[in-house]
N, C-alpha and C positions, 0 to 999 in steps of 0.2 A: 289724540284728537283734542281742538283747543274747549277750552271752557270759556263762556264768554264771560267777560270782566264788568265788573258794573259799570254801563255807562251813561250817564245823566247827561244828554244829551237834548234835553228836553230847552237848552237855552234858545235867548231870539236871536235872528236870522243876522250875520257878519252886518257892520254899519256900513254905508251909503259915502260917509264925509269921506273927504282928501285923506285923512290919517288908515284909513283902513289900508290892508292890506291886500297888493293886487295879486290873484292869481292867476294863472296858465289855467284857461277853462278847458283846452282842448283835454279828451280822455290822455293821450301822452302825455300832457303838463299834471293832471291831476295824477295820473299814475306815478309820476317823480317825487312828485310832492308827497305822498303818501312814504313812499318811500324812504324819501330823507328823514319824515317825522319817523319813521320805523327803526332807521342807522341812529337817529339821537334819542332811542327809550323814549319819545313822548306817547308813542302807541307798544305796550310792551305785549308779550306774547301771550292770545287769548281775545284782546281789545275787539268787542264786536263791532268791526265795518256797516254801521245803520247807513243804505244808501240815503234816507228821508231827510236826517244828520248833513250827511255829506253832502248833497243838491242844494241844502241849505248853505253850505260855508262856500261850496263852489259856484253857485247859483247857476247852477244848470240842472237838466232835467236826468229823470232815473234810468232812462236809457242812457244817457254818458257814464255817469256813476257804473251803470254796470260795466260798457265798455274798459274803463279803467280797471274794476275790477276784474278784469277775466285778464288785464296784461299783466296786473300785478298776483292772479293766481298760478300763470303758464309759468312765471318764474319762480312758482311755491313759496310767494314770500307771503302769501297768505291760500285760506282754506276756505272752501265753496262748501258749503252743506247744506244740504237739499233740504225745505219748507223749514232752516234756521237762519240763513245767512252767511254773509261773509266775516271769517274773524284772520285776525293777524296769524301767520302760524307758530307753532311751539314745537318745532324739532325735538328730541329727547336726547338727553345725554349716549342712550347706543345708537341711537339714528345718527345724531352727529359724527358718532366714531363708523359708525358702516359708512357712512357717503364718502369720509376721508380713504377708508379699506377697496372702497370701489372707486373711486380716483383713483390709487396708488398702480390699480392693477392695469384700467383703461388707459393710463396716462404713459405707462410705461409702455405700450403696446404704441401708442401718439410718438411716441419718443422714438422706437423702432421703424416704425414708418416716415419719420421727417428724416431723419438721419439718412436711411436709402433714400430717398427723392428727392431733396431739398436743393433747390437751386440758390444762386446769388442773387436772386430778386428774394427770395424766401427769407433768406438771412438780412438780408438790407431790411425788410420792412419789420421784422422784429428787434433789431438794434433801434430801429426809428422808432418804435412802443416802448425800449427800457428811456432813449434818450427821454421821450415825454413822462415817461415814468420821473425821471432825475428832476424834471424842471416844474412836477406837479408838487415834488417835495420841497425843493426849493424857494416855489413861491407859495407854501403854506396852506395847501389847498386843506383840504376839511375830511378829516381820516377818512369818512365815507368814503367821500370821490374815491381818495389816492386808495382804499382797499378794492374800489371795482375796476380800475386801472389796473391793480396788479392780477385781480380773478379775470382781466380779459387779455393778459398777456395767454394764459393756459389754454385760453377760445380762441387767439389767435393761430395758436402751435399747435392745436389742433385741426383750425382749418385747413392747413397747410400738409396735413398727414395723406391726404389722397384719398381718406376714406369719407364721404360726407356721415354716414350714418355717425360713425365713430363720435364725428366731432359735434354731432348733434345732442350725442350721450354726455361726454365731456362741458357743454354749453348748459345744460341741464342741472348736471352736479355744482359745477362753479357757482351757479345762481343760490343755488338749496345752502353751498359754503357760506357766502355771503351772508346769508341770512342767519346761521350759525355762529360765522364770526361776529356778527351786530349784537347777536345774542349774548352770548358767554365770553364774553369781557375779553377779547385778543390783547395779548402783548405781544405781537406782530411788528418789528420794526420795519415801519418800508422803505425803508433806504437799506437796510437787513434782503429784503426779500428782493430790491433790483440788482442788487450785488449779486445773491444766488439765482437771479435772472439771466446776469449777463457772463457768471459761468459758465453756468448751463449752455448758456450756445459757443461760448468757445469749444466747450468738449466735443460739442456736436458738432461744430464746423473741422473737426481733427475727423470725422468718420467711426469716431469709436463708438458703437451704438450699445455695444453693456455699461462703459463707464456713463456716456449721458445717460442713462437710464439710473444707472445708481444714483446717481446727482439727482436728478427730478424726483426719486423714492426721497430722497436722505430729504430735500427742499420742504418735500407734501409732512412728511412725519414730525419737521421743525416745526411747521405753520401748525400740527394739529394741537403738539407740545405745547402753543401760549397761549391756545385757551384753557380757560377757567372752566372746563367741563365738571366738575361738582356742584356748582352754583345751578342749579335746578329747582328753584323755588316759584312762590305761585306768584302768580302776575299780582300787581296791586289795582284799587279801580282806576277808572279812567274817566274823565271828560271830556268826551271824544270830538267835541266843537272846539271847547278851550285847548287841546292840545295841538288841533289843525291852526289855530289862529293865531299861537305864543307867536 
């Protein structure tokens, strides 16, 4: 469970002039935004989410603030605790390694199920997610992006399994990954990870449904391999206005 971070938050309210920075007031623009401060360590894991704070930098009321947070909880990229607040979440070095163990298993069974039913519109629109994969890296997009790009190639191969619940399980995990890999320092190459993307569906457009499954195990056990799962230290404080407004 997180501990919350000191946050001195007590600063005044973002400035009014031209130079200020504008932000996405809707609860979606605010929930991105929080987000990306969470992918670049400005909010590290603990950081307590003050809505008071945060209505303040967003300048909207505490019912938006909430709405954002309850989008930014559904994807456990933070934690709702009841008469404390909302804090950033702190996965734990075996949580991180169970969710990768429960992938491996869910993902493989995804894998069994696209292989039997996958049509050629199936295969087309996930060649069309590695090509955008290829062209996210090429035009330098911002590790964040290009790592939720490659966690929704997994949500898209899953939607395509014919099981909805499945891929609801799978949609779930990828999100909790993401926020693991933000975590503990991935050495993740994504141009690394479109390659054994666009394996992957070669094998599976052959019909062999043990070898694509080995391949999608072998893929998940790479990705788990380059994080830095030792590094489990405590969060440092935070200035939770000054880090929404770097």
């Amino acid at each position: 469970m997180p501990r919350a971070a000191a946050a001195h938050d007590h600063a005044p309210a973002a400035p009014t002039s031209g130079a200020a920075r504008e932000h996405d007031s809707s609860a979606e623009g605010i929930a991105r935004e929080i987000t990306a401060a969470i992918a670049a360590k400005k909010l590290p894991p603990g950081t307590w989410l003050r809505e008071e704070a945060l209505g303040r930098v967003y300048a909207v009321s505490r019912t938006k603030i909430r709405a954002a947070l309850l989008l930014l909880s559904k994807d456990k990229l933070i934690e709702m605790i009841p008469d404390k607040g909302a804090f950033v979440s702190r996965p734990s070095v075996d949580e991180a390694r169970q969710v990768f163990a429960v992938r491996r298993l869910l993902e493989s069974e995804v894998v069994r199920l696209y292989v039997q039913s996958a049509t050629a519109a199936d295969n087309a629109a996930l060649q069309q997610h590695i090509r955008v994969e290829r062209a996210m890296h090429a035009g330098g997009a911002e590790g964040s992006l290009q790592e939720k790009l490659l966690g929704d190639f997994h949500v898209a191969l899953a939607e395509r399994c014919g099981n909805p619940v499945l891929a609801d399980l799978v949609r779930e995990l990828v999100g909790r990954s993401s926020l693991i890999t933000m975590l503990y320092s991935s050495d993740n190459d994504p141009a690394c990870a479109t390659d054994e993307h666009e394996a992957f569906l070669t094998i599976a457009g052959r019909g062999d449904a043990d070898a694509a499954i080995a391949n999608m195990v072998e893929h998940l056990v790479r990705v788990e391999s380059s994080l830095h799962l030792a590094e489990d230290g405590p969060a440092r404080p935070m200035d939770l206005v000054k880090a929404l407004l770097a």
